[in-house]
C-alpha positions in Angstrom: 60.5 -107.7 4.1 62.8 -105.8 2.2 61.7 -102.2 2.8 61.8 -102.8 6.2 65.6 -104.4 6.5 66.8 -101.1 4.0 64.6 -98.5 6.7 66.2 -100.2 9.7 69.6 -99.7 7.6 69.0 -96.1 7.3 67.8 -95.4 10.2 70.4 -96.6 11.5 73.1 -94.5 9.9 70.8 -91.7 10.6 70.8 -92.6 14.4 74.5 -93.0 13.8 75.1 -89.9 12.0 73.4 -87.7 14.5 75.5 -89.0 17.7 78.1 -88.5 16.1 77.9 -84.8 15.2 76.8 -84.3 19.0 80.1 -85.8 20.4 82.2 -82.9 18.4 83.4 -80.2 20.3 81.2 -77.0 18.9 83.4 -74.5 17.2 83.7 -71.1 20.1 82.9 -68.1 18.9 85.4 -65.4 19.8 84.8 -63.2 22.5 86.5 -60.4 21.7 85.6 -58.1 19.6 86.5 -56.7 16.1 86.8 -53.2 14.9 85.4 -53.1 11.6 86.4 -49.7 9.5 83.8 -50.2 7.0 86.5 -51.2 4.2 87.6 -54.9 5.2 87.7 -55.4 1.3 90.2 -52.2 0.7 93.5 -52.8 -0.4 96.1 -52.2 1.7 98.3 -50.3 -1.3 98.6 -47.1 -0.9 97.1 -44.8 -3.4 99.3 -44.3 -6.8 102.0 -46.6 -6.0 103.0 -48.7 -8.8 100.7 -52.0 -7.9 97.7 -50.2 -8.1 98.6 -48.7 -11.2 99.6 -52.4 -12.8 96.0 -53.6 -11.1 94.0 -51.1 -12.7 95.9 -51.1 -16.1 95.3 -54.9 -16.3 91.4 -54.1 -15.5 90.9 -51.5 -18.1 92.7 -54.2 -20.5 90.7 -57.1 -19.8 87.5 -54.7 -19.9 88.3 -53.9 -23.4 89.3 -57.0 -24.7 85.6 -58.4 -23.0 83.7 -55.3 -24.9 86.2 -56.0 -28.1 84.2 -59.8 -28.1 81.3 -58.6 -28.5 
């Protein structure tokens, strides 16, 4: 008798579960569409200016203190 109170129970909140995730709107998918250059993870900086040059310093750093671990 107990399975079939804790089934009902879950079947239940299945039933429950599944209504409600059919009563939210659906997220749209947008129409228009996007021009994609083929570098969407480029950075915008331009080449040589100073950020880059911090960025890539701090890279080379972190590189070698990983290798100097070893």
């Amino acid at each position: 008798m107990f399975y079939v109170i804790v089934f009902a129970v879950v079947g239940i909140a299945l039933v429950a579960i599944v209504l409600r995730r059919s009563d939210r709107p659906r997220t749209t998918v947008d129409p228009a569409p996007h021009h994609h250059t083929g570098a969407e993870n480029a950075s915008h900086t331009e080449h040589g200016s100073p950020e880059r040059k911090e960025r890539k310093r701090r890279r080379a750093q972190s590189q070698h203190d990983r290798r100097k671990r070893h």
